[in-house]
N, C-alpha and C positions, 0 to 999 in steps of 0.2 A: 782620710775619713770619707765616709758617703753619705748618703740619702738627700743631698741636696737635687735636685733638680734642675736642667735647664730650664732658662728663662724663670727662676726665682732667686732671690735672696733673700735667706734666713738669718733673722735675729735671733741671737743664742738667747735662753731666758736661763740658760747653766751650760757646763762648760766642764771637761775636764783637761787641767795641767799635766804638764810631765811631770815636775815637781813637788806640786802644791794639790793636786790631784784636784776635787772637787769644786770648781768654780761657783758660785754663787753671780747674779745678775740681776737684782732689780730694779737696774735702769732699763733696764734691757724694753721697755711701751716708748722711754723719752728717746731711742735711737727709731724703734718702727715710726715712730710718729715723726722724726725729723726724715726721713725717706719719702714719707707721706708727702711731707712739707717741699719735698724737692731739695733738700739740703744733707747730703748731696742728692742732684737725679738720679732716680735706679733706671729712666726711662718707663719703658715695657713690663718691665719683669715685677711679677708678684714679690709683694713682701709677708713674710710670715714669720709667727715667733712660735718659735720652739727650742728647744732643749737638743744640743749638738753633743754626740756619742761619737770621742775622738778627740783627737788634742792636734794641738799647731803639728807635730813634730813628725804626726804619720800622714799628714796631709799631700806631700810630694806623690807618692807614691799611690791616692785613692782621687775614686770620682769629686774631689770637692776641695777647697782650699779655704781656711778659717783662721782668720785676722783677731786675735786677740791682745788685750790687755788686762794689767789683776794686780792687787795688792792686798796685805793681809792687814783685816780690821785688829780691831784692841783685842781682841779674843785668840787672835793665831789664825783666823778665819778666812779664808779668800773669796775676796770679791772682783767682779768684774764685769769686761765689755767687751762684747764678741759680736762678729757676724761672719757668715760663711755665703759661698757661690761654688758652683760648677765650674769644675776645673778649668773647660774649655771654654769656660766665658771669659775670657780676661778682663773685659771692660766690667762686668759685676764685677769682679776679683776686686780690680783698681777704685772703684764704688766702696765694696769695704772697708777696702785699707782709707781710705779717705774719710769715713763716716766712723771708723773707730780713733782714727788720730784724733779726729777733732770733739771727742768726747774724752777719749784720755787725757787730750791737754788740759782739761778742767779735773780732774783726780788733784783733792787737796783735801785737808779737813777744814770744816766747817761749823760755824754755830749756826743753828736755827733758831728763831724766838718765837711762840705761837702766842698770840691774842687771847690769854684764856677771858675771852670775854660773850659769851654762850650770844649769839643771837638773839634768843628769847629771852623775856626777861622773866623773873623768879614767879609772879603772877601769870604769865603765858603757860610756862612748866606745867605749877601747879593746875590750870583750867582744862592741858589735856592729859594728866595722869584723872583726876576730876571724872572727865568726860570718859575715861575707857574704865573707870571703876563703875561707875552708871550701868555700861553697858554689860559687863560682870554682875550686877547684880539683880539688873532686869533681865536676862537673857530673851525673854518670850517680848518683849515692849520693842519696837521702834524704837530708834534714839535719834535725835533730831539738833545739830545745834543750830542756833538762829545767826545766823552773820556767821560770815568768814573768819576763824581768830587769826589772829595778828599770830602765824609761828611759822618755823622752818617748813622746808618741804618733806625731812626726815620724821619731823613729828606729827605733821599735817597726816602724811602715806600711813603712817600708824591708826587713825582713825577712820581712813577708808578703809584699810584692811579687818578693821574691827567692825564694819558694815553699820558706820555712824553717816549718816546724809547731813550735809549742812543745804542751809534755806534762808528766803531772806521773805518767807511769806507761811503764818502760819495756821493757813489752810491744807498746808503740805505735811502738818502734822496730825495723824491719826487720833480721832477718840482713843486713849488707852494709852497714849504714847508718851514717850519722854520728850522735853523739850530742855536742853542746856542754853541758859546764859554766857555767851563765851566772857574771855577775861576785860574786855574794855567795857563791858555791860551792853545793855536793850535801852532804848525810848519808853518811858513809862506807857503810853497806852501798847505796847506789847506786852511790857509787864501784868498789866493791866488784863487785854484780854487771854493772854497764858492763864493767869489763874480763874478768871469766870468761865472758862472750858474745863477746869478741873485736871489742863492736863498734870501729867507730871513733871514739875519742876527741877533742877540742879545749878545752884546760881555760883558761879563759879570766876563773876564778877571780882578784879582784883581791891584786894581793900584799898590799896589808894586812889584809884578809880572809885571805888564807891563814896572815899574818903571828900571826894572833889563834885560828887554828884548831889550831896549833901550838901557842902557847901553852897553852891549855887543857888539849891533850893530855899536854904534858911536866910543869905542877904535878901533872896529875892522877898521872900514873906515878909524881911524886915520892911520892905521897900525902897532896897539898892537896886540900879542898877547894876553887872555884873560884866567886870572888863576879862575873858577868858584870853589869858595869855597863852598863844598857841605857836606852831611853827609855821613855814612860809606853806606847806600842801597841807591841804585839806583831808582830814582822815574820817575812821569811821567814830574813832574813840573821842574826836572831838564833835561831832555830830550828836553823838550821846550825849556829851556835858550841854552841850545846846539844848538839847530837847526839856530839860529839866525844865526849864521855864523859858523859851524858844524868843517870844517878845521881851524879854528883857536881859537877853544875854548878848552882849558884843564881841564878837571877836578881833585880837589885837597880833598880828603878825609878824611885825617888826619894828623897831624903835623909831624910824623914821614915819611910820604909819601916828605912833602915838605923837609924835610931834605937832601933826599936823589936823588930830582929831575935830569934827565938828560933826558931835550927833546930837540932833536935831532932840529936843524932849529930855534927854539925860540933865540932872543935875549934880553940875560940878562935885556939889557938899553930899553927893548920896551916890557914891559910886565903890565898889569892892571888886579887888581881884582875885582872881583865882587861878592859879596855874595848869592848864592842862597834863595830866599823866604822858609820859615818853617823848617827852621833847626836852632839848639841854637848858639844866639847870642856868650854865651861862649866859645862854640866850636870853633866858627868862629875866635872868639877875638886870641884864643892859635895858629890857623894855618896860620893865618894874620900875628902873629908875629914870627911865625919861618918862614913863607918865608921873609919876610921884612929882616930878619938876611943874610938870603942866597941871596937874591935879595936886597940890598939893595934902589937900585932906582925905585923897582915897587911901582907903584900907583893903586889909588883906589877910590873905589865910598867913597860920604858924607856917615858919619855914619846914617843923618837921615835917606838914604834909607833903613836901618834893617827893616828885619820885627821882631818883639819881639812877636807874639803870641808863637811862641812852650818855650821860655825862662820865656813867665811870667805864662804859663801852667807847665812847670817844676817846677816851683818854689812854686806855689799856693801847686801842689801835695806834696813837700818835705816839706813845711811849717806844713802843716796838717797831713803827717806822723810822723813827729819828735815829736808832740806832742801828738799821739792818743796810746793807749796801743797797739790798735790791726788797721788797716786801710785793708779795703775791697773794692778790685778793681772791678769795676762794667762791666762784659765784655766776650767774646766765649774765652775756651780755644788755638782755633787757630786763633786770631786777634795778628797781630803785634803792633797795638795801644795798645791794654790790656797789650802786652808784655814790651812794653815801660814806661807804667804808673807805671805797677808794679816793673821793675828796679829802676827807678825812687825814688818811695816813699817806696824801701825797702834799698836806700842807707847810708839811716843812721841807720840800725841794729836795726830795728823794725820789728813787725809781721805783716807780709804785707799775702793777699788770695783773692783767685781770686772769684767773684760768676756770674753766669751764669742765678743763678733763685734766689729769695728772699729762696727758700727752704733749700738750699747748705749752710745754716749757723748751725756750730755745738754747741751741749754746751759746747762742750768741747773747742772751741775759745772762748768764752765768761768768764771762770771763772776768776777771779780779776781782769776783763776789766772794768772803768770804762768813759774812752774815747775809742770812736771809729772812725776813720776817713772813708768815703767814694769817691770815686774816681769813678766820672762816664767813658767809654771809647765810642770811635764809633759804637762800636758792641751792645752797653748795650741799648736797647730801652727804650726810654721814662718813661714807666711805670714803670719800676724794679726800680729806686729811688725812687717813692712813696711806691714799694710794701716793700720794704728792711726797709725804715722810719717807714711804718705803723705795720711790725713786730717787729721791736728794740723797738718801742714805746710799745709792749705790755709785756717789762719785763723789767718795772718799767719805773717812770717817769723819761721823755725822754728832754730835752736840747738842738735845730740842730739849730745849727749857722753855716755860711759859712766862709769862707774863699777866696779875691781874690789879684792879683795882677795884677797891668796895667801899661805899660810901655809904654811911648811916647815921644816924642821931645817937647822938650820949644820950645813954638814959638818965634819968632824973632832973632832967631840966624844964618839966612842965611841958614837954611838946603831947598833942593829941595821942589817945591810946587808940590804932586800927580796932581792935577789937570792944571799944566800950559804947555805951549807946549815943545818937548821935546828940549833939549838943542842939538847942534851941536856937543859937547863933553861930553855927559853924566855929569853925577854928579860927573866926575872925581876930586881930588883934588891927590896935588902933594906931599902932607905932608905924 
């Protein structure tokens, strides 16, 4: 074979056999990327992925020599792992054949589990199909949303490209203009002055959020104080349930915290809790019941108002980590989402890693893995699950099944209706 060049080596991305004729390769990024990696050294010499015209067999005798490996998938299909060098480079040659052993020796089949557990939660979805219907219909209007929403980078890239501006000041919104509500809601005097500007509105506020924004404000009217059961970081969706009534809202972080409560002015006999939206229902459940220990008379919203998206995303992750050899969190190494997923589904003493690119996968995580879980995060776009699928699939036939969990109220048991008008006294119950 030819067209390799001195001082390169080429990753095959397809191949043809003597045999089997048509090779297929795509591992063919996780071999460039371990060259990258110095695993093996190429030294000097460029590395490139292309598609090699020629097979092992007439390689003696052309400028070039190509080190393969193949097996045929469930279909009759051949796949494989190749690289090629200039004849007269021995030392690339011996590079090859070293850097295709050690990806052949992983050739087995495998199951994959994927977390079908979406990032975003069904509220978030909905805020930015929402937000690009907006701009569908105004086409001539600015679209403005206010605060950052809480979503992917995939869904996030869809509304810059739709030429929506997000703000966190709404003097940045034009007379004439649109102003969206994202899904954790606004501060009432935003609310507030949105509408004495006349702009135009799109509240896209998720009803359980709304559901909790509500509450706040009707113990508060009763004249509760209001124990906001939240998570240990400080967010924006919890800043919003604050604002509802700002002086008489507390925030509760952890069980140990309620333990050891002493707020000044609160009375013991006049205190309600309310659970903040997107934090685990678990968590909630432990610090509910140590202040109930310590408060014995506080009250609290219906259980149906939970949100369970972050507790049935936990849970999907830990399912599918507890049973993969190795689970591969799909995400930047500075996302706090990645950071979470990976605590998460490394809590049962499994090999949990973090990938940034389908490239970042080693052989050396791969040996005696024959389940693999994947974990996609906010940060991880779109693509990088097909591309990580489409490279696992090309050392040896591949097995991806998902994995979900969904949690919601039986109807008819008296919980709140999201959609009916809000009660005078929240969803309180006395139990």
């Amino acid at each position: 074979m030819s067209g390799v060049r001195p001082g390169e080596i080429l990753v095959a991305t397809g191949m043809t056999h003597p045999e089997r004729g048509t090779v297929s390769s795509p591992a063919a990024p996780l071999l460039a990327a371990a060259l990258g990696r110095g695993e093996p050294d190429p030294g000097r010499r460029r590395v490139r992925l292309h598609p090699v015209n020629g097979t092992a067999a007439d390689s003696g005798g052309g400028g070039a020599v190509l080190v393969m490996a193949s097996y045929l998938d469930l279909n009759g299909r051949a796949v494989g792992l190749g690289a090629a060098a200039h004849a007269g480079d021995r030392a690339a040659v011996e590079v090859c054949a070293e850097l295709v052993a050690q990806w052949a020796g992983l050739l087995r089949s495998r199951r994959l589990l994927v977390a079908d557990a979406d990032p975003d939660c069904a509220g978030a979805r909905a805020g930015i199909e929402a937000t690009l219907r907006a701009v569908r219909e105004a086409p001539d209007a600015p679209v403005h949303v206010y605060g950052r929403p809480v979503a992917s980078v995939s869904r996030l890239a869809r509304l810059t490209a739709a030429g929506v501006a997000i703000t966190d000041d709404l003097d940045a919104v034009p007379d004439g203009g649109v102003v969206v509500f994202p899904p954790h809601g606004v501060p009432l005097p935003v609310r507030a002055e949105a509408a004495a500007r006349g702009l135009g509105l799109v509240d896209t506020t998720c009803p359980l959020a709304a559901l909790t924004h509500r509450d706040v404000a009707a113990y508060v009217h009763r004249g509760d104080t209001v124990v906001l059961i939240t998570g240990a970081r400080d967010t924006v969706a919890e800043r919003v349930s604050v604002s509802q009534a700002p002086e008489f809202v507390l925030t509760m972080r952890s069980a140990a915290q309620a333990a050891g409560l002493q707020w000044s002015g609160a009375d013991p006999d006049r205190l309600s809790l309310v659970v903040q939206t997107g934090i685990s229902v678990e968590d909630a459940a432990v610090m509910i019941g140590t202040l109930r220990e310590r408060f014995p008379r506080v009250r609290g919203q219906h259980y149906d108002a939970l949100c369970y998206a972050a507790t049935d995303r936990a849970d999907a992750v830990r399912m599918v980590a507890g049973t993969s050899d190795l689970t591969l969190v799909l995400g930047a190494a500075d996302d706090p989402d990645a950071d979470h997923m990976e605590a998460e589904a490394s809590a049962g003493g499994r090999t949990v890693r973090r990938l940034a690119a389908a490239g970042d996968v080693a052989a050396a995580w791969l040996t005696g893995v024959n389940a693999i879980g994947v974990v996609p995060t906010r940060s991880a776009p779109e693509e990088l699950m097909t591309q990580v699928l489409d490279a696992l699939a090309g050392l040896g036939p591949l097995s991806v099944v998902t994995r979900q969990v969904r949690t919601g109220p039986r109807p008819g048991y008296g919980g709140p209706a999201l959609t009916a008008p809000a009660l005078p006294d929240g969803t309180v119950i006395d139990a």
